[in-house]
TIVEX-33402 format. One record per residue: residue number from 1; x, y, z of N, C-alpha, C, O in turn. Coordinates in steps of 0.1 Angstrom, whole numbers. Layout:
BEGIN
<lumgu num="NUM" n_xx="X" n_yy="Y" n_zz="Z" ca_xx="X" ca_yy="Y" ca_zz="Z" c_xx="X" c_yy="Y" c_zz="Z" o_xx="X" o_yy="Y" o_zz="Z"/>
...
# end
This chain:
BEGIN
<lumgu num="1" n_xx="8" n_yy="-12" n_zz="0" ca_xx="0" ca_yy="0" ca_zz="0" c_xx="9" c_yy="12" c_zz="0" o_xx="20" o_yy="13" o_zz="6"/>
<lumgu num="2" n_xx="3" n_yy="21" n_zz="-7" ca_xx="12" ca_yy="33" ca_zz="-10" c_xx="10" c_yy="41" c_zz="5" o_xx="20" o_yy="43" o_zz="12"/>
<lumgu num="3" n_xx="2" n_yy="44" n_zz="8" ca_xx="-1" ca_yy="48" ca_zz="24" c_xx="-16" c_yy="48" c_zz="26" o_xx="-26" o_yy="49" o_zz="18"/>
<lumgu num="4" n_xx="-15" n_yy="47" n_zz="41" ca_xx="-30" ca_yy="44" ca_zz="50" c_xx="-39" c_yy="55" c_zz="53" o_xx="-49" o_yy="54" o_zz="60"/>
<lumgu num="5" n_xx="-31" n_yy="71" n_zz="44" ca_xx="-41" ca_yy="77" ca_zz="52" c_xx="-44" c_yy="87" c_zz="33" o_xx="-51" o_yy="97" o_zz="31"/>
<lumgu num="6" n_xx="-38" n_yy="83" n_zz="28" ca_xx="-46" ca_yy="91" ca_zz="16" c_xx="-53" c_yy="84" c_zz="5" o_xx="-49" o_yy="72" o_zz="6"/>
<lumgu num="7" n_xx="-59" n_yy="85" n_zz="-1" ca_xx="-73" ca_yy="83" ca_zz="-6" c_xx="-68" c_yy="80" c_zz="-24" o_xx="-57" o_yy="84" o_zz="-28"/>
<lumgu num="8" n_xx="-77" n_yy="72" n_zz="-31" ca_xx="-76" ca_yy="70" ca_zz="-42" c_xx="-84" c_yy="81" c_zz="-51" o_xx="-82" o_yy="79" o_zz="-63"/>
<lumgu num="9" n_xx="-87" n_yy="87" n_zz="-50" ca_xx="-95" ca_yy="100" ca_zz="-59" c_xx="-94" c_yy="112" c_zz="-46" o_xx="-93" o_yy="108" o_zz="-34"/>
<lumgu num="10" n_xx="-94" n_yy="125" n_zz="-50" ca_xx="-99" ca_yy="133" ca_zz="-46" c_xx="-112" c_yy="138" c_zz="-41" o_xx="-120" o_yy="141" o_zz="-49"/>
<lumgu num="11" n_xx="-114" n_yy="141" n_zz="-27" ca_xx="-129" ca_yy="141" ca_zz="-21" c_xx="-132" c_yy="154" c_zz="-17" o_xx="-123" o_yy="162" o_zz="-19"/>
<lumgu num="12" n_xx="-142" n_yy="158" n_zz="-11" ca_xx="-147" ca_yy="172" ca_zz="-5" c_xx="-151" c_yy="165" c_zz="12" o_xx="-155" o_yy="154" o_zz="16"/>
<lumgu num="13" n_xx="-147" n_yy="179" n_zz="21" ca_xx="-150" ca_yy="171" ca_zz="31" c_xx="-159" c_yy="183" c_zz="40" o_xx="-156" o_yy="192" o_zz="47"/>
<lumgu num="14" n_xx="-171" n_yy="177" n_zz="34" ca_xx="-181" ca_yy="189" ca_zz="41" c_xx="-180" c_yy="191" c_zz="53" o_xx="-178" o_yy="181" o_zz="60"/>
<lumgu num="15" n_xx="-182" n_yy="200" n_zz="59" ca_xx="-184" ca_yy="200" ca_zz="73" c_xx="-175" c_yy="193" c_zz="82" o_xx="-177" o_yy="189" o_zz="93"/>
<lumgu num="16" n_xx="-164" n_yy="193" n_zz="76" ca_xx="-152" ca_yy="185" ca_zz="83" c_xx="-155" c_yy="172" c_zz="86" o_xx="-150" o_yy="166" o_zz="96"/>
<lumgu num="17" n_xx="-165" n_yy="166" n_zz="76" ca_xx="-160" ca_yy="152" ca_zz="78" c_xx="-158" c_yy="142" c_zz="66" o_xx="-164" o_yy="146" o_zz="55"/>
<lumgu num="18" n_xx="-151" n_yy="130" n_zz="65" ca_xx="-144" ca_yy="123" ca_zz="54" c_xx="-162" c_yy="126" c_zz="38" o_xx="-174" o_yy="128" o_zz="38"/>
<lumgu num="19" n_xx="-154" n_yy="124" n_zz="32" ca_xx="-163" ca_yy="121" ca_zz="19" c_xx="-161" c_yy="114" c_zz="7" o_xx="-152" o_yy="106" o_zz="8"/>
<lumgu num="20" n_xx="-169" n_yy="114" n_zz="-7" ca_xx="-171" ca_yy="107" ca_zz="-12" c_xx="-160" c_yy="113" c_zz="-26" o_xx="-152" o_yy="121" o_zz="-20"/>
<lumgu num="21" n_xx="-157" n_yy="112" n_zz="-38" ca_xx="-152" ca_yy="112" ca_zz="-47" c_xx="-157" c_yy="128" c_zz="-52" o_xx="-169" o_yy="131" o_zz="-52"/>
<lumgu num="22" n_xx="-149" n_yy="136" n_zz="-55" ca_xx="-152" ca_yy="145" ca_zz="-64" c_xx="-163" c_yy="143" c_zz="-78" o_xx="-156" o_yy="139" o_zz="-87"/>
<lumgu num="23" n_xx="-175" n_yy="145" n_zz="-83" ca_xx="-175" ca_yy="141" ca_zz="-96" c_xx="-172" c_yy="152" c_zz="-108" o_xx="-172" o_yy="164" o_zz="-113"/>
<lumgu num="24" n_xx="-171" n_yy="139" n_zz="-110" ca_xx="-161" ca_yy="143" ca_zz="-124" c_xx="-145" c_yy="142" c_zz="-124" o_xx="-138" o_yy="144" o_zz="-134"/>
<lumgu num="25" n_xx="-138" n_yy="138" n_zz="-109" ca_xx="-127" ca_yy="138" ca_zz="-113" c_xx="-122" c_yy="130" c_zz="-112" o_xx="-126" o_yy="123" o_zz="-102"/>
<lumgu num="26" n_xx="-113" n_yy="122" n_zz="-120" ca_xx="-103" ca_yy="109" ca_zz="-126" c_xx="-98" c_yy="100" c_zz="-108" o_xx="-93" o_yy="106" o_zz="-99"/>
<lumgu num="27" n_xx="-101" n_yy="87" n_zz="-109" ca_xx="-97" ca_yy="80" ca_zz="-92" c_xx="-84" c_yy="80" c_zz="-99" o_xx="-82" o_yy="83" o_zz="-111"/>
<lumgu num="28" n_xx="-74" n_yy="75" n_zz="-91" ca_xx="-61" ca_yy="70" ca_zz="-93" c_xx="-62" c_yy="55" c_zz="-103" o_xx="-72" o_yy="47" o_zz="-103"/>
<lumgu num="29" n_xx="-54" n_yy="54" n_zz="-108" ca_xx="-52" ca_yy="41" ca_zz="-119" c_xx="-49" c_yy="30" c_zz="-112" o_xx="-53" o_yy="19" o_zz="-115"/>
<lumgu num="30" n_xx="-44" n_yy="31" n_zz="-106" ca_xx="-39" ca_yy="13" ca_zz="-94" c_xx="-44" c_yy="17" c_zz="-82" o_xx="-39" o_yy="27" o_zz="-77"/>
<lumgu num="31" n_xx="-54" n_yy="10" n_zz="-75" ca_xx="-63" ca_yy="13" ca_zz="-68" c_xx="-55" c_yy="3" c_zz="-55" o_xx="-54" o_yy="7" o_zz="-44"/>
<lumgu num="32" n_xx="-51" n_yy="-9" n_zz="-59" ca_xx="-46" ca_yy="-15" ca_zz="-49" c_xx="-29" c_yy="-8" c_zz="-45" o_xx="-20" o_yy="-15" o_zz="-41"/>
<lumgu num="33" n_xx="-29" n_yy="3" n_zz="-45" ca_xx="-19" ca_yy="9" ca_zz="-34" c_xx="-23" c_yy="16" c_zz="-23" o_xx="-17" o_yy="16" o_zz="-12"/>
<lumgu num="34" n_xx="-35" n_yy="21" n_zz="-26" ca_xx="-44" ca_yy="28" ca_zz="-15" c_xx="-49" c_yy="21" c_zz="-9" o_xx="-54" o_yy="12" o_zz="-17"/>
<lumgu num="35" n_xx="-52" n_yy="19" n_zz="4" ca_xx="-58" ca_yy="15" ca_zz="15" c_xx="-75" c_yy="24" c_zz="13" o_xx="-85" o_yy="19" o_zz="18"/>
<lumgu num="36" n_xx="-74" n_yy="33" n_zz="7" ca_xx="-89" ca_yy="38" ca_zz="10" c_xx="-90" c_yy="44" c_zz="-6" o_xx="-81" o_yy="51" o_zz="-11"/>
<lumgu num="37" n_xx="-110" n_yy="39" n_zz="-13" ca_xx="-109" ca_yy="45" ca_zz="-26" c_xx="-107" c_yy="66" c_zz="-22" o_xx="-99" o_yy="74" o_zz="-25"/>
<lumgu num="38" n_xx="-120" n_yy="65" n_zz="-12" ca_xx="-122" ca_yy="78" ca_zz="-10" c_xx="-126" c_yy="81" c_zz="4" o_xx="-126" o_yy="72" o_zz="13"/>
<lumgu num="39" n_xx="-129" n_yy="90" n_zz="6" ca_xx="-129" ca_yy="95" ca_zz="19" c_xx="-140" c_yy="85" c_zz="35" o_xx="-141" o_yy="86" o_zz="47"/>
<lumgu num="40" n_xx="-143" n_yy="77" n_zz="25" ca_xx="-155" ca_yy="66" ca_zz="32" c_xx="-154" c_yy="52" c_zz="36" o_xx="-156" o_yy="45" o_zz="46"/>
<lumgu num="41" n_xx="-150" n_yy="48" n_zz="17" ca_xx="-149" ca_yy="32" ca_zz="17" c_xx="-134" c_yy="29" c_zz="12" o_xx="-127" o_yy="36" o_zz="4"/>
<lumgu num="42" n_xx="-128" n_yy="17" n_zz="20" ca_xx="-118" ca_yy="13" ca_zz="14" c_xx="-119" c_yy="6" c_zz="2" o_xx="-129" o_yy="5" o_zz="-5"/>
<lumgu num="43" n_xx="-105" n_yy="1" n_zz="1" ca_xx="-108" ca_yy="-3" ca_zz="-14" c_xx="-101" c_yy="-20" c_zz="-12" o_xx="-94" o_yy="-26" o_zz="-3"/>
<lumgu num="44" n_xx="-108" n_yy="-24" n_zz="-27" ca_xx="-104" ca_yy="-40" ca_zz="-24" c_xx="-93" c_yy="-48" c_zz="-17" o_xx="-92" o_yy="-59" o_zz="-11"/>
<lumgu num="45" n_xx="-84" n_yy="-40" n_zz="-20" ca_xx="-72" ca_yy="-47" ca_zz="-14" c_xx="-71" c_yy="-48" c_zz="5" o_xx="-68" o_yy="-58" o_zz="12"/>
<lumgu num="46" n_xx="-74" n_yy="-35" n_zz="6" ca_xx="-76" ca_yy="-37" ca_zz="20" c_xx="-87" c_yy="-47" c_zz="25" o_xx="-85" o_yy="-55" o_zz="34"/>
<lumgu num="47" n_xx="-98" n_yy="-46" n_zz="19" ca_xx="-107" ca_yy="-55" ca_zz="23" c_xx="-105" c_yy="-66" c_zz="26" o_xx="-108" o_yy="-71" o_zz="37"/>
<lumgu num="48" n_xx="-97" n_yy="-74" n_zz="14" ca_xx="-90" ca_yy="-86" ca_zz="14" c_xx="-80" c_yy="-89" c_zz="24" o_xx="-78" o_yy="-100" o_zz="28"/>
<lumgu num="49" n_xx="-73" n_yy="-75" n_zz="27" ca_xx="-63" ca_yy="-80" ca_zz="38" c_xx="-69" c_yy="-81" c_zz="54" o_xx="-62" o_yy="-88" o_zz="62"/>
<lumgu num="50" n_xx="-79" n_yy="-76" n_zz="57" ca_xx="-88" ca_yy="-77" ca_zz="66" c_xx="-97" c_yy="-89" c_zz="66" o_xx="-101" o_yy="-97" o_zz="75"/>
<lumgu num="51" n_xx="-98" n_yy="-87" n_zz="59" ca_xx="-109" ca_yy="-108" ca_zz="59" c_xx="-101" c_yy="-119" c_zz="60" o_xx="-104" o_yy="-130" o_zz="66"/>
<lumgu num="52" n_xx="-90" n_yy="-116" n_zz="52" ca_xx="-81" ca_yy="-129" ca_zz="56" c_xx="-76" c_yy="-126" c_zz="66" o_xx="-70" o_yy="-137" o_zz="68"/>
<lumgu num="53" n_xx="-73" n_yy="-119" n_zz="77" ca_xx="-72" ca_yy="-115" ca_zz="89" c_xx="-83" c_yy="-123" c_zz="101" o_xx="-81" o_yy="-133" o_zz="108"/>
<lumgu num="54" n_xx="-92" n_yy="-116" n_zz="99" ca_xx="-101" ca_yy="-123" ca_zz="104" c_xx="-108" c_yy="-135" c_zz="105" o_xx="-116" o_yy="-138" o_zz="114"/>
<lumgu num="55" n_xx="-104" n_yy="-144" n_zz="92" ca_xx="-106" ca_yy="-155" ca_zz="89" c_xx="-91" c_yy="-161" c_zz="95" o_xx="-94" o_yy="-168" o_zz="105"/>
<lumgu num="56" n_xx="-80" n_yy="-162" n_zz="94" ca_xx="-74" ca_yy="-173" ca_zz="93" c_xx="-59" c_yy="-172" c_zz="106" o_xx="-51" o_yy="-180" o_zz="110"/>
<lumgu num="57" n_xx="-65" n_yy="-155" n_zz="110" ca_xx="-55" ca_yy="-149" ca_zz="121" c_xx="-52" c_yy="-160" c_zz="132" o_xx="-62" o_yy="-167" o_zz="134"/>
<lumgu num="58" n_xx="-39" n_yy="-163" n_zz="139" ca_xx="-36" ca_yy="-169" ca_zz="152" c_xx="-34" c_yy="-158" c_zz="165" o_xx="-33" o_yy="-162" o_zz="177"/>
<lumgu num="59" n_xx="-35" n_yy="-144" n_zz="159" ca_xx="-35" ca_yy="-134" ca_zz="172" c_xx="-42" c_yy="-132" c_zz="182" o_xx="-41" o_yy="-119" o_zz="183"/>
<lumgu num="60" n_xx="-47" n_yy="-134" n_zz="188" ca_xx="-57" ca_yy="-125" ca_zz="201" c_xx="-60" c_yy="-107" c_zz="197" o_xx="-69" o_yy="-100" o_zz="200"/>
<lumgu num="61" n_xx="-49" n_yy="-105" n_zz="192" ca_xx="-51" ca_yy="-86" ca_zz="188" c_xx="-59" c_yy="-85" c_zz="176" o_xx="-64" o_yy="-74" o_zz="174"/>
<lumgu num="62" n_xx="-62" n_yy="-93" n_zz="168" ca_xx="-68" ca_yy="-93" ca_zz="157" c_xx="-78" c_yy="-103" c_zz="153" o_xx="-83" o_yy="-103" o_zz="141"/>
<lumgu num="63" n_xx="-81" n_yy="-113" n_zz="162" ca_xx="-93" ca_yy="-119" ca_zz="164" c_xx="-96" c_yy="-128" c_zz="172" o_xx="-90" o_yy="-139" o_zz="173"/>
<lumgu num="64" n_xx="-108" n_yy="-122" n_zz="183" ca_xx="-107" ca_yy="-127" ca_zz="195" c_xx="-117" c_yy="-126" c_zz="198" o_xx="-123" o_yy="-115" o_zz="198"/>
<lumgu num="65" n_xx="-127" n_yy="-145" n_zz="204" ca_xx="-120" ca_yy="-151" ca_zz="211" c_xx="-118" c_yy="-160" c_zz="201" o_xx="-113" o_yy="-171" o_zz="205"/>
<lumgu num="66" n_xx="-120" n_yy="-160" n_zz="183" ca_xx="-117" ca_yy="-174" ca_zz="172" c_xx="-121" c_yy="-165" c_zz="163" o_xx="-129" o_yy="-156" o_zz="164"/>
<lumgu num="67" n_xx="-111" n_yy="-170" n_zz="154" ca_xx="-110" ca_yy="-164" ca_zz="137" c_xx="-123" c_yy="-170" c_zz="134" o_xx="-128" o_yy="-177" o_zz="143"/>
<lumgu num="68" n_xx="-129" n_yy="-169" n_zz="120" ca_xx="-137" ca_yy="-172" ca_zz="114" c_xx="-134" c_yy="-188" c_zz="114" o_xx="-142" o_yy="-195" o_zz="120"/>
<lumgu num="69" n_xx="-125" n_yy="-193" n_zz="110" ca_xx="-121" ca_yy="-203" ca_zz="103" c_xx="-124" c_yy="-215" c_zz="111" o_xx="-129" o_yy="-225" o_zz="106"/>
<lumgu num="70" n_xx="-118" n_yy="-213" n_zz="127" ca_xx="-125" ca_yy="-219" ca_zz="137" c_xx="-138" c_yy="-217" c_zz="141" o_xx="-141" o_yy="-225" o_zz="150"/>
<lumgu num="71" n_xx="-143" n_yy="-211" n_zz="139" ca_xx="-164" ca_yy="-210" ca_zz="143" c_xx="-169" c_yy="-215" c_zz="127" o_xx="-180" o_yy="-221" o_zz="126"/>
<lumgu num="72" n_xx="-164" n_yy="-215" n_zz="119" ca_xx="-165" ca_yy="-224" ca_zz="102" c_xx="-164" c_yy="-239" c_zz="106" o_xx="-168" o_yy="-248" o_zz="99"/>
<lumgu num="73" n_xx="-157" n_yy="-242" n_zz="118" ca_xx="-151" ca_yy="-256" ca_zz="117" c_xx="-155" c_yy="-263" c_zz="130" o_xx="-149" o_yy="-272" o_zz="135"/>
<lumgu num="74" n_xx="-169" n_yy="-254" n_zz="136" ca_xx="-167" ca_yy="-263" ca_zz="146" c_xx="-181" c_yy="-271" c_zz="140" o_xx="-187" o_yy="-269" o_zz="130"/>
<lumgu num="75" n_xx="-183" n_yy="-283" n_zz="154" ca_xx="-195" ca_yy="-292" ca_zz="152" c_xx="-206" c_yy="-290" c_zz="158" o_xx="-209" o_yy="-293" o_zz="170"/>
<lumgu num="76" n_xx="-213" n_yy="-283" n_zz="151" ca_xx="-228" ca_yy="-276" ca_zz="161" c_xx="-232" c_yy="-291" c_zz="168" o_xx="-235" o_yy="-292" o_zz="180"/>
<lumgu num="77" n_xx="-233" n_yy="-300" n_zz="160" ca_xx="-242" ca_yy="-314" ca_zz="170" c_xx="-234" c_yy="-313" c_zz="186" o_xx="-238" o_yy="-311" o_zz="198"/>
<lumgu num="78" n_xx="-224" n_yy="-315" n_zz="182" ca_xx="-214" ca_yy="-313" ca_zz="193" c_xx="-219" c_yy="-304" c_zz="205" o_xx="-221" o_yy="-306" o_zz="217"/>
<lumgu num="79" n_xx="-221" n_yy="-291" n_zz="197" ca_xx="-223" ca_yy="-278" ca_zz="209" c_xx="-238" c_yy="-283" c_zz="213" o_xx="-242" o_yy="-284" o_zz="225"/>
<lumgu num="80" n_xx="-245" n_yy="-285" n_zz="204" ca_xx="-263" ca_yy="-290" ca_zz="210" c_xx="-261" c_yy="-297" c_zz="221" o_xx="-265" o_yy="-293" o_zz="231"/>
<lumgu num="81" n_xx="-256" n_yy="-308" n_zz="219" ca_xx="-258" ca_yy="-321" ca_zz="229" c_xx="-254" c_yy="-319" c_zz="242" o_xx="-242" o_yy="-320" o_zz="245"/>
<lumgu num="82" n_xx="-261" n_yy="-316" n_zz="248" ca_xx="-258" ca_yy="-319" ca_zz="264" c_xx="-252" c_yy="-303" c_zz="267" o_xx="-247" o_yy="-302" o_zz="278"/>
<lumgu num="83" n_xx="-251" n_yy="-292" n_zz="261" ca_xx="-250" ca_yy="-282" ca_zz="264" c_xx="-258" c_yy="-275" c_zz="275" o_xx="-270" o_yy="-277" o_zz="271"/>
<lumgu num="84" n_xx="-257" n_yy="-269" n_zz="285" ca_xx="-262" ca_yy="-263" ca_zz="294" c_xx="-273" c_yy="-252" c_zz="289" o_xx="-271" o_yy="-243" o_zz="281"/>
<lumgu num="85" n_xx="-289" n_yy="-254" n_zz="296" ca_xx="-296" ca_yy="-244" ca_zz="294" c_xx="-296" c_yy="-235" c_zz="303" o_xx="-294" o_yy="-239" o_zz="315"/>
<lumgu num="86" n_xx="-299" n_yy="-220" n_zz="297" ca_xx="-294" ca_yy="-207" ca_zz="301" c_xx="-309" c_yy="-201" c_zz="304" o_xx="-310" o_yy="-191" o_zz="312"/>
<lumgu num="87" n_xx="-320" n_yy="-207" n_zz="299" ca_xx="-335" ca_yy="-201" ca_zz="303" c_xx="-335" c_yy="-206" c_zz="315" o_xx="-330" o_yy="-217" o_zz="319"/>
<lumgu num="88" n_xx="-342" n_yy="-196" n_zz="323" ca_xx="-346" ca_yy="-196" ca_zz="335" c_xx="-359" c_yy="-204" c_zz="340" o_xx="-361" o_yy="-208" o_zz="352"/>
<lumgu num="89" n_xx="-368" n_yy="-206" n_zz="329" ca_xx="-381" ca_yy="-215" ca_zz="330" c_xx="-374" c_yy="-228" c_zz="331" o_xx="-382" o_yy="-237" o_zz="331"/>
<lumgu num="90" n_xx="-362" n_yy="-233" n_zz="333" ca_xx="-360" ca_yy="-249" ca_zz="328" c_xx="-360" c_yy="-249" c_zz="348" o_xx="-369" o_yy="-256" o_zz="353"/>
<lumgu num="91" n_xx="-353" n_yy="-244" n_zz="355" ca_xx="-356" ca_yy="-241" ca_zz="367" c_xx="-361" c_yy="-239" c_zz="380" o_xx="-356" o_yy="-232" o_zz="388"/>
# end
């Protein structure tokens, strides 16, 4: 990434806060150096580095208390059976 804090097109930032694309004016041509198209949404590449983050991370700083990958893989029969109920009517 070219840097995290400037934008792929040129935006307007009303009222002092982030915005959308100028129209009419030209975005940058390689979109995957920027971390963000415009003042709002990132852009694909970031996205991608965030979901595989999320999905396949071993950190606690970046996904906690299980990545995607482990709640994808566990065995709901497993969690059903004999799992502890939490209603108060069972009581």
């Amino acid at each position: 990434l070219k840097g995290t804090n400037g934008s792929c097109c040129f935006f307007q930032v009303p009222n002092g806060t982030r915005g959308l694309c100028v129209e009419g004016t030209e975005p940058c041509p390689v979109r995957s150096l920027y971390a963000y198209y415009d003042g709002l949404h990132l852009t694909e590449k970031l996205y991608m580095h965030l979901s595989t983050k999320a999905y396949s991370s071993e950190l606690q700083t970046e996904a906690y208390p299980f990545n995607v990958e482990v709640l994808a893989n566990l065995n709901i029969s497993l969690m059903l059976t004999g799992a502890p109920s939490f209603d108060t009517r069972d009581h």
